[in-house]
PAZAPA-4460 file (N, C-alpha, C; in steps of 0.05 Angstrom, whole numbers, plus 32768, in hexadecimal, padded with zeros to 4 digits):
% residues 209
    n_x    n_y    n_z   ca_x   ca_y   ca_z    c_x    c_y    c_z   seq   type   mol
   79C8   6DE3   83FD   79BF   6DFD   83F4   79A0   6DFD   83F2     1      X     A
   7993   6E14   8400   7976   6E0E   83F9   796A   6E29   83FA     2      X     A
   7958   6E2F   83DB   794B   6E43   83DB   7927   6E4E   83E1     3      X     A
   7930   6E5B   83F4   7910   6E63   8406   7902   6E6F   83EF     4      X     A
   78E7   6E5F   83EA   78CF   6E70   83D2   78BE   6E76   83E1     5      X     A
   78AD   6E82   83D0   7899   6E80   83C8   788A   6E85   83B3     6      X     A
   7873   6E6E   83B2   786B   6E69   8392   785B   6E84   838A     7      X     A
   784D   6E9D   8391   7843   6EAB   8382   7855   6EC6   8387     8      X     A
   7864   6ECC   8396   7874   6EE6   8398   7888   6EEB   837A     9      X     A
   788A   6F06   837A   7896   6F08   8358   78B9   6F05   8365    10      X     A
   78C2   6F08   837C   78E1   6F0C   837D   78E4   6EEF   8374    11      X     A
   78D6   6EDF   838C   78E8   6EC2   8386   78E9   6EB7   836E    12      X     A
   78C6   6EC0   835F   78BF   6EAD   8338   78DD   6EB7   832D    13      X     A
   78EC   6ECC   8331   78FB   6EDD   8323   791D   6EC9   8324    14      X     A
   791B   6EC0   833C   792E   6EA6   8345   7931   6E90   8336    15      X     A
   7913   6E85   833F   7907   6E6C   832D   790F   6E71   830F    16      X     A
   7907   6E87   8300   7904   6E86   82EF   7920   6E82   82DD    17      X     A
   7938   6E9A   82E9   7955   6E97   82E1   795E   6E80   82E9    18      X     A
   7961   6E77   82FB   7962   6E57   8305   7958   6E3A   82E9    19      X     A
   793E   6E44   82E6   7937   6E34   82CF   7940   6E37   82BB    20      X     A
   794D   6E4F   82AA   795F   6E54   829C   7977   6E4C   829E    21      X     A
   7981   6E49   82AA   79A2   6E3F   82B2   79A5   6E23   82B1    22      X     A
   798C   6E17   82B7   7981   6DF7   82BE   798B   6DF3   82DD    23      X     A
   7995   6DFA   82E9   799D   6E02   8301   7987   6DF3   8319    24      X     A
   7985   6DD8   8326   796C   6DD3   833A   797F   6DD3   8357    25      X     A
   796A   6DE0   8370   7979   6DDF   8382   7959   6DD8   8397    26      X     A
   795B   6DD8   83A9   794C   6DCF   83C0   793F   6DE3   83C3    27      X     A
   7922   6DE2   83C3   7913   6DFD   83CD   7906   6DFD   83E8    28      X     A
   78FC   6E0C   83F7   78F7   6E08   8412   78D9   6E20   840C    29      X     A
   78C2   6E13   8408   78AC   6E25   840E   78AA   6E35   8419    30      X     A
   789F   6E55   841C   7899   6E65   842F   787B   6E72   8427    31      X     A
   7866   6E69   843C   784D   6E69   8437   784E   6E8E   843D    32      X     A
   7849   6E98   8430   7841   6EBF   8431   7824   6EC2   8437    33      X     A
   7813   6EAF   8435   77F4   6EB4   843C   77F8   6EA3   8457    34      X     A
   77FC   6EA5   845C   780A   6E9B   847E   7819   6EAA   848E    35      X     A
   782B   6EB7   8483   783A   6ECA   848B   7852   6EBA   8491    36      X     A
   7865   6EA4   8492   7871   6E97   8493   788A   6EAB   848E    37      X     A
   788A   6EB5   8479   78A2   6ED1   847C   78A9   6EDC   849A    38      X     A
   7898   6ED7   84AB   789C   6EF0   84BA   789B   6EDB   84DA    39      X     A
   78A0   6EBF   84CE   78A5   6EB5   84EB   78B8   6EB0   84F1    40      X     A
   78C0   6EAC   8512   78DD   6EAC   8513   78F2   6E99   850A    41      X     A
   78EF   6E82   8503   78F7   6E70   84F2   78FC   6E7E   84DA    42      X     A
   78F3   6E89   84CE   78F7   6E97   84B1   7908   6EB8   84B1    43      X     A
   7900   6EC2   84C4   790E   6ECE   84CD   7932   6ED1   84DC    44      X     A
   7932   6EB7   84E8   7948   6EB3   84E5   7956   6EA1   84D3    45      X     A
   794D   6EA8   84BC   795D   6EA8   84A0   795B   6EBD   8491    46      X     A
   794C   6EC8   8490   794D   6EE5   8490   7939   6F01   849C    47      X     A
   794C   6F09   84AA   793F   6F1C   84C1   7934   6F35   84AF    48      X     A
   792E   6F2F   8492   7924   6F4B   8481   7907   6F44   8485    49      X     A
   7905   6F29   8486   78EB   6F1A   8484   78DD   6F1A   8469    50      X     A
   78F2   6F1D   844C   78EB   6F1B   842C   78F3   6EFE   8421    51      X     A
   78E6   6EF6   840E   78E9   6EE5   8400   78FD   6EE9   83E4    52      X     A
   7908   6EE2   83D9   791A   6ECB   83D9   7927   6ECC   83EF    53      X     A
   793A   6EB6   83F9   7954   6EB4   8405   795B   6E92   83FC    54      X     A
   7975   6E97   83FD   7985   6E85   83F4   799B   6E7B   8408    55      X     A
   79A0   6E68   8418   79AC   6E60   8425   79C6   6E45   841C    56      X     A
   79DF   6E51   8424   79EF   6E43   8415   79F6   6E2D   8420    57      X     A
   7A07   6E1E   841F   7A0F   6E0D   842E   7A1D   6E09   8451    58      X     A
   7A2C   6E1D   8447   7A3D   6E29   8467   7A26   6E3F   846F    59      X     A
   7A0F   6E3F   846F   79F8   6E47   8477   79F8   6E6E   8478    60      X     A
   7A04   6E71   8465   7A0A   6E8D   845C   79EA   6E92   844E    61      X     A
   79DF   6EAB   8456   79C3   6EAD   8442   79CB   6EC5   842E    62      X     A
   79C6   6EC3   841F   79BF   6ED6   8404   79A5   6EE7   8406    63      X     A
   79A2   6F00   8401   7988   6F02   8400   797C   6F0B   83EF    64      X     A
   7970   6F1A   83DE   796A   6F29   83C4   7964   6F17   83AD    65      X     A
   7959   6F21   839C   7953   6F0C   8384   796A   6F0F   836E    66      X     A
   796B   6F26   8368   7986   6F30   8357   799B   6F23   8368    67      X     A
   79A5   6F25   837D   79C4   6F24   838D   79BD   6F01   838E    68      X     A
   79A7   6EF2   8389   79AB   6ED7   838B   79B4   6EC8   8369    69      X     A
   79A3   6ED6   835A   79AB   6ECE   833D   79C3   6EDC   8339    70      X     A
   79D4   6EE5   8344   79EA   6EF5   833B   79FE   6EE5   8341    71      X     A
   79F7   6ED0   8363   7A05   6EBE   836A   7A0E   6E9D   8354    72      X     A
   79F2   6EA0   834A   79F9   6E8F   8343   79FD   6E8F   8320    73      X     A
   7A00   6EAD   8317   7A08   6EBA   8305   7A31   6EAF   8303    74      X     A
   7A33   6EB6   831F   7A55   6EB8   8319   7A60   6E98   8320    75      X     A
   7A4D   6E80   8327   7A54   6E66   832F   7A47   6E57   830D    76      X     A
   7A3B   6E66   8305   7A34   6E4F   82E9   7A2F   6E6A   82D2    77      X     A
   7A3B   6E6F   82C9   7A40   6E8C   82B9   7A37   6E7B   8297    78      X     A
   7A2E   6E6B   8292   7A28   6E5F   827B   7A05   6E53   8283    79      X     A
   79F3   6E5C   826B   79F3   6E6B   8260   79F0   6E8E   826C    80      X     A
   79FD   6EA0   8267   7A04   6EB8   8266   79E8   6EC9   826C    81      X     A
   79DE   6EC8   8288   79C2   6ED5   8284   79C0   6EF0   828D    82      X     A
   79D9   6F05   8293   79E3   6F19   829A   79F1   6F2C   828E    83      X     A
   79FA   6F1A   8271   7A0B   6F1F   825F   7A2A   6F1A   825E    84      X     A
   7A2D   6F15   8245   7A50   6F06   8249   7A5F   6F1B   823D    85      X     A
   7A55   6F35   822A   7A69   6F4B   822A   7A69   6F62   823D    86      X     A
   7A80   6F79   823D   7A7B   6F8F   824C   7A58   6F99   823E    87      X     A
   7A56   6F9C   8228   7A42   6FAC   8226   7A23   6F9D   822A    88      X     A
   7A22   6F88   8224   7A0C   6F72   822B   7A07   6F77   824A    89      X     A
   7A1C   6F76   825A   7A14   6F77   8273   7A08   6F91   8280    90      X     A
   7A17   6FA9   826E   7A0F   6FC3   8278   79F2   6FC3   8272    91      X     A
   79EC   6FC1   8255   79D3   6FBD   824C   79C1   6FB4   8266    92      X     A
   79CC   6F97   8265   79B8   6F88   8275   79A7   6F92   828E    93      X     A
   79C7   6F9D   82A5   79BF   6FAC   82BF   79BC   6FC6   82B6    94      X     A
   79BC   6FD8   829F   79A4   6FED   82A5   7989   6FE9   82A3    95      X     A
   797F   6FD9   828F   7968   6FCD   8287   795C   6FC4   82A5    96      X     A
   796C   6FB1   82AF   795C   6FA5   82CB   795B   6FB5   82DC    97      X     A
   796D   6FCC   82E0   796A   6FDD   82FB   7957   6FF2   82EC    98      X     A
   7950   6FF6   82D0   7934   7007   82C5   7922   6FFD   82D5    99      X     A
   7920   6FE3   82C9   7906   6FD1   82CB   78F7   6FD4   82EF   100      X     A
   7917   6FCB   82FB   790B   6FC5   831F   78FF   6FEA   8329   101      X     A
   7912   6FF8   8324   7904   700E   8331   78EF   7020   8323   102      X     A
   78E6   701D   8300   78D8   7024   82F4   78BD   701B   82F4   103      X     A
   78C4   6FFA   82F1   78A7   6FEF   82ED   789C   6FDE   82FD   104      X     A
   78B7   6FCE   830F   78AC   6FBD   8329   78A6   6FD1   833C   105      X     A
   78B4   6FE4   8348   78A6   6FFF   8358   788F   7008   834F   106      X     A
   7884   7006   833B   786F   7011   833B   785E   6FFB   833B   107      X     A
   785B   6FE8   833E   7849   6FD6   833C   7843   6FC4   835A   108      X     A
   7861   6FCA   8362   7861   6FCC   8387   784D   6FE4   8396   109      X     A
   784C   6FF8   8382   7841   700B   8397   7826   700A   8395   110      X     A
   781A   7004   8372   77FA   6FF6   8376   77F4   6FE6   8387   111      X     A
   7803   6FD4   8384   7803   6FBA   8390   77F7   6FB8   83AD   112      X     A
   7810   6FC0   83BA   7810   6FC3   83D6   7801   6FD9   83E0   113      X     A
   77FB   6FEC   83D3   77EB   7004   83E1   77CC   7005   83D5   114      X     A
   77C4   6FED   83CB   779C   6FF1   83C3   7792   6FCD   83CE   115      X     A
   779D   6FC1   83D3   7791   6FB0   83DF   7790   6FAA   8403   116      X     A
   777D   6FA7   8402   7771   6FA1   841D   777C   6F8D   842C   117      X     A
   778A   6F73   841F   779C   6F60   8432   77BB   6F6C   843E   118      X     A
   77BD   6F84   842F   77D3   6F8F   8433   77D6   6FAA   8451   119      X     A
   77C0   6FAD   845A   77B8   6FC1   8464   77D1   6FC4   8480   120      X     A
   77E1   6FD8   8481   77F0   6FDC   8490   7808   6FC8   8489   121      X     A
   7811   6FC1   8476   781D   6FB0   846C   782B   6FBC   8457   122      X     A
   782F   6FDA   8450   7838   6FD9   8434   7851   6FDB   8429   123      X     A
   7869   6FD5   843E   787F   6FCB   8436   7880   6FAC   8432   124      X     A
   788B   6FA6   8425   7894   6F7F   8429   78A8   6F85   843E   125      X     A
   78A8   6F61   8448   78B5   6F65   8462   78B0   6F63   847E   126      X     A
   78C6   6F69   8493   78BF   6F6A   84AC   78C8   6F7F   84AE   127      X     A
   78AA   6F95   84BA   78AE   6FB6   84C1   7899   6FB7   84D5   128      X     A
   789C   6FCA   84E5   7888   6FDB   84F2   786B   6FDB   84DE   129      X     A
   7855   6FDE   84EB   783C   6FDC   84DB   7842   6FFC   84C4   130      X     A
   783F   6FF1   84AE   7847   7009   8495   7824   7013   848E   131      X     A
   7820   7028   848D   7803   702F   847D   7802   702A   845E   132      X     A
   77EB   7026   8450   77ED   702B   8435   77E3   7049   842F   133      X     A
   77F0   7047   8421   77EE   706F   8419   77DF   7069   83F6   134      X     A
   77C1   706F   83F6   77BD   706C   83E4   77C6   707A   83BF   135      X     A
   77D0   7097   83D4   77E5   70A1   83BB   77F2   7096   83A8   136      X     A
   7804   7086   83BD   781A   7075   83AF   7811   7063   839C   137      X     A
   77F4   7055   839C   77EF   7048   8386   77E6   7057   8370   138      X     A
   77D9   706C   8371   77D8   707C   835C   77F2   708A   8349   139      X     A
   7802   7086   835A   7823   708F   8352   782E   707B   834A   140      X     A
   7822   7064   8350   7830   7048   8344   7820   7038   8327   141      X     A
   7803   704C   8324   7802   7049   8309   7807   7061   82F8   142      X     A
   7812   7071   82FE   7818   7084   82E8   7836   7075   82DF   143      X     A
   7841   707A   82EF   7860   706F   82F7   785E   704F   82DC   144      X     A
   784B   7046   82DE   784D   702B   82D1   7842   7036   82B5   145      X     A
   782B   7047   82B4   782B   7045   8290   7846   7050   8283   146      X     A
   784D   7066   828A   786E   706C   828B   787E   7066   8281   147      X     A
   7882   7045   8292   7893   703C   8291   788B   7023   827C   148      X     A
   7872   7017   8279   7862   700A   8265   786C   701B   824A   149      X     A
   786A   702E   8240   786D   703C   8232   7883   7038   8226   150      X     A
   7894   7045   8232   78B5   7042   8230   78BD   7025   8226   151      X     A
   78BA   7012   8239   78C7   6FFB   822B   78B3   6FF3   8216   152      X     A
   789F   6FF3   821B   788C   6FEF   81F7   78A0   6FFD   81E1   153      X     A
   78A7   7013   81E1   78AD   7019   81C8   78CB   7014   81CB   154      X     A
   78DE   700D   81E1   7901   7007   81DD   78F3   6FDD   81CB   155      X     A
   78DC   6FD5   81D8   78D9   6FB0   81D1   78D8   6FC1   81AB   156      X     A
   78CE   6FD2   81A5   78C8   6FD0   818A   78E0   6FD1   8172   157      X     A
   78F8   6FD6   818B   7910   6FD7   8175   7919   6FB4   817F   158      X     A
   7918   6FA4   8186   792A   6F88   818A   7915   6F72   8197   159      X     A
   791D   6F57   8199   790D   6F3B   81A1   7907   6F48   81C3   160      X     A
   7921   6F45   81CD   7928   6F42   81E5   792C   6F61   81F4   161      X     A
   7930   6F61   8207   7936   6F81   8214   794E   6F8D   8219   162      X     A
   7961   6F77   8215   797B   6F85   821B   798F   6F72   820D   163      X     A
   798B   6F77   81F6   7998   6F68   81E0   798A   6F4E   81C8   164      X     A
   7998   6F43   81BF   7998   6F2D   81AE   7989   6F19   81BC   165      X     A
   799A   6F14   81D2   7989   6EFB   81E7   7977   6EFA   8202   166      X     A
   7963   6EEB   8204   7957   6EEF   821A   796C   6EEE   8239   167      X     A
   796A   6EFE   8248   797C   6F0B   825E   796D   6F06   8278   168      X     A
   7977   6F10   8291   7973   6F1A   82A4   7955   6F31   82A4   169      X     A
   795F   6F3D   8297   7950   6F54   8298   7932   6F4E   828C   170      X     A
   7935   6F36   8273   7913   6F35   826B   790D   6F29   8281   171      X     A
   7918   6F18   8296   7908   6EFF   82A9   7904   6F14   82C6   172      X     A
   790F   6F2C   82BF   7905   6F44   82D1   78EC   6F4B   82CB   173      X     A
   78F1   6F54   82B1   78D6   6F60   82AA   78BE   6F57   82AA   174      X     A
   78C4   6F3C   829D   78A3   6F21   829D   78A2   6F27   82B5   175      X     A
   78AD   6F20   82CC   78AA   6F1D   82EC   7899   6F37   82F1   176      X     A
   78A4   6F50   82E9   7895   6F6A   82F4   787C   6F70   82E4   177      X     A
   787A   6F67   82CB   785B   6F6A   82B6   7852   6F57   82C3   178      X     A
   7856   6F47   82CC   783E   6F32   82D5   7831   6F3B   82EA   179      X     A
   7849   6F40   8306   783E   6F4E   831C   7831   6F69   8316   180      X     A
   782E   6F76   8304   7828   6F8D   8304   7807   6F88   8302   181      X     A
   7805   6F71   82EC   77E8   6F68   82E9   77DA   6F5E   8300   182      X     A
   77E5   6F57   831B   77D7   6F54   832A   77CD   6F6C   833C   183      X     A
   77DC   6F83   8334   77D3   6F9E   8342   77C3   6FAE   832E   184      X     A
   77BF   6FA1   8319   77A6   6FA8   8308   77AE   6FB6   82F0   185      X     A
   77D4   6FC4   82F8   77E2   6FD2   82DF   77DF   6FB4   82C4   186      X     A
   77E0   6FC0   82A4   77DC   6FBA   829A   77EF   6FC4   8284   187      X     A
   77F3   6FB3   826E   7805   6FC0   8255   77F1   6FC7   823D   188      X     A
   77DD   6FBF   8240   77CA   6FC7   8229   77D4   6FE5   8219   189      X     A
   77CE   6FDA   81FF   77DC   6FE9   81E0   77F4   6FEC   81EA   190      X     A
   7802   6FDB   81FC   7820   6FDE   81F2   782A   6FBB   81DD   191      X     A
   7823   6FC3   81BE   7824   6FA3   81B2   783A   6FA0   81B4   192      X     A
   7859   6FAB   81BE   786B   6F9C   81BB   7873   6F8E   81D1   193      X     A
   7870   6F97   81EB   786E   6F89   81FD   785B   6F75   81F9   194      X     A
   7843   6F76   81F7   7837   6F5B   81EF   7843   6F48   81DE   195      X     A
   7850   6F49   81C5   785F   6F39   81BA   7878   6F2F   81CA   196      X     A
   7885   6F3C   81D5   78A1   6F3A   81EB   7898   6F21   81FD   197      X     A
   787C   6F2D   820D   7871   6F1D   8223   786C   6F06   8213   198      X     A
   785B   6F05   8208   7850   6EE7   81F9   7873   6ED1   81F4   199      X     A
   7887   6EDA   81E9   789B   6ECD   81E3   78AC   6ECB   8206   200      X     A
   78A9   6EDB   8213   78B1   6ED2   822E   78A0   6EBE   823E   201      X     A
   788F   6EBF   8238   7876   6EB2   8249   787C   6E94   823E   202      X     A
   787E   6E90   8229   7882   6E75   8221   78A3   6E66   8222   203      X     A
   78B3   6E77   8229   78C8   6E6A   8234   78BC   6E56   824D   204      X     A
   78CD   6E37   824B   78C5   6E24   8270   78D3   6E32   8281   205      X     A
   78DF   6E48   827A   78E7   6E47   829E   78D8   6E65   82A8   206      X     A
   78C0   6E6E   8293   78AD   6E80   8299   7896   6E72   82A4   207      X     A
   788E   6E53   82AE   7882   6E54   82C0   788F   6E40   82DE   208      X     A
   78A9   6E43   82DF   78B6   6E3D   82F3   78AD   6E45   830F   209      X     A
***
């Protein structure tokens, strides 16, 4: 079994990271992104999306997605419970993470990818036709993020964690998407409960996995 990274992209840290939670070690296989290594045919034929993670099983079946890979190995080592072990823990959990991915990682994709200059004609991830950056979209990806900064600032001010009692799926979403967000320049400033949230996620070991 061996899982394709790379060390600064937020899908795969998001891998690494539930992985390091579980204690879970498996074989990793570098994929250089400032190289473009995604997008050569070797990598490509393991996965023809040309995204990072992928996970390749033994009988050489690939997995692809970051969610659909921790999910795999959600239902092969179900202890400790990072998805949740009741009906409502779990519901909790996957609304929280499907908030999170299209609330606050979308918007920090669309800074992201649409105001920098290494990105130029690039602003899907992936293997696509040359994409333009539409500078709109980053302007829509910081409104979209105080928003959404907002929101979970004040749901962190009722509990530790985001979707229950225990740290989940869904916080090792969120660290993953606040972090990346800071590299597109979005920010949580005066949100203090997220800052407290982050500070106690950040110091978990398998937050710098």
């Amino acid at each position: 079994m061996k899982l394709y990274d790379a060390a600064w992209a937020p899908s795969p840290r998001r891998v690494r990271i539930y992985l390091a939670e579980k204690g879970i070690e498996i074989e990793r296989v570098p994929v250089d992104l400032r190289r473009d290594e995604q997008l050569s045919d070797a990598y490509l034929a393991i996965n023809p999306r040309g995204a990072v993670p992928a996970l390749e099983l033994d009988d050489g079946e690939v997995i692809t997605e970051s969610a659909a890979i921790c999910r795999y190995f959600e239902a092969a080592n179900p202890a400790p419970p990072l998805f949740g072990a009741t009906p409502i823990d779990i519901a909790r959990i996957e609304s929280w993470t499907r908030r999170i991915e299209s609330d606050g990682y979308v918007a920090a994709a669309y800074a992201f990818r649409n105001s920098l200059p290494v990105f130029k004609d690039r602003g899907v991830t992936g293997k696509w036709p040359p994409i333009p950056q539409i500078p709109e979209l980053a302007t829509r990806g910081a409104v979209m993020w105080k928003a959404f900064a907002e929101g979970l600032d004040e749901h962190l001010g009722h509990g530790e964690w985001i979707a229950g009692d225990a740290y989940s799926f869904a916080d090792i979403t969120a660290l993953v998407t606040v972090d990346f967000a800071a590299k597109a320049g979005l920010d949580t400033h005066g949100c203090g409960h997220i800052g407290r949230w982050h500070k106690a996620a950040a110091a978990r070991p398998s937050a710098g996995a």
